[in-house]
ROPA-432677 format. One record per residue (C-alpha): residue number from 1; residue in one letter; x, y, z. Coordinates in nm, 2 decimals, decimal comma, m for minus. Each point is the difference from the previous one (the first is absolute). Layout:
N
n	res	xx	yy	zz
NUM	A	X	Y	Z;
...
//
This chain:
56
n	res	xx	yy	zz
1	X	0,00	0,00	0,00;
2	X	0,16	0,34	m0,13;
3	X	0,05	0,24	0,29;
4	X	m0,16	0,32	0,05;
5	X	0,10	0,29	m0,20;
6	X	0,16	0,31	0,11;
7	X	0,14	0,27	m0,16;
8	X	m0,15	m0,14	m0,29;
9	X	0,24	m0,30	0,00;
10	X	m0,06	m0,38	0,10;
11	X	0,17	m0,07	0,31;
12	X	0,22	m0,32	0,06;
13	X	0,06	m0,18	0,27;
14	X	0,36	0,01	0,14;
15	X	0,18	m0,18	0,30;
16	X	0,26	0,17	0,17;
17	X	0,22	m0,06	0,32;
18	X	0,12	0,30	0,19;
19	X	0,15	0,08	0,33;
20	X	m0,15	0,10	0,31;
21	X	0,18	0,35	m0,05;
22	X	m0,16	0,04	m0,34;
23	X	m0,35	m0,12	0,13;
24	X	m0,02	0,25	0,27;
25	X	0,14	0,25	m0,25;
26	X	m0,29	m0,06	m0,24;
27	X	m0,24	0,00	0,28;
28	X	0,08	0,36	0,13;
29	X	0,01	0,13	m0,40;
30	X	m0,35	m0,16	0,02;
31	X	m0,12	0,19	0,30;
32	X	0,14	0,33	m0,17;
33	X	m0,14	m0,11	m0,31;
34	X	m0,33	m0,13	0,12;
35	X	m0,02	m0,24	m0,24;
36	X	m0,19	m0,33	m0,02;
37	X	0,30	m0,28	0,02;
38	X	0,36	m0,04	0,02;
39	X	m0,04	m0,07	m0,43;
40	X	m0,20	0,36	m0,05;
41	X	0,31	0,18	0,20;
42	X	0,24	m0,17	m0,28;
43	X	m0,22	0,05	m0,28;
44	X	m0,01	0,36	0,12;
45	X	0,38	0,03	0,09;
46	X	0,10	m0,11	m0,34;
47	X	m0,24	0,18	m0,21;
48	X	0,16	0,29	0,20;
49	X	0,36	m0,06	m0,09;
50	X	0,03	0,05	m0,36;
51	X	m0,14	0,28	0,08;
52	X	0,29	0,14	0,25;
53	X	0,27	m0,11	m0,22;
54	X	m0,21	0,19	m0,32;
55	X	0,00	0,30	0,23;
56	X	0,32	0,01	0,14;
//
């Protein structure tokens, strides 16, 4: 079953492994972030990062 879109893309399910360290980092950038899951805050962190490195 295709998962739901968002940014008008079909999203894919991924498995990764990650430290304690970078958990709790992702959970506070969630907090600040208010976002949904620990997978929005990355979707949202690297749709920002082009954007930095565009921008300077």
């Amino acid at each position: 079953m295709p998962r739901k879109k968002m940014y008008g893309e079909p999203k894919v399910k991924l498995s990764l492994s990650l430290t304690e360290t970078a958990t709790k980092w992702l959970e506070g950038k969630q907090v600040e972030l208010t976002a949904s899951s620990l997978s929005d805050v990355i979707e949202r962190l690297a749709r920002e990062l082009p954007k930095k490195s565009v921008n300077g």
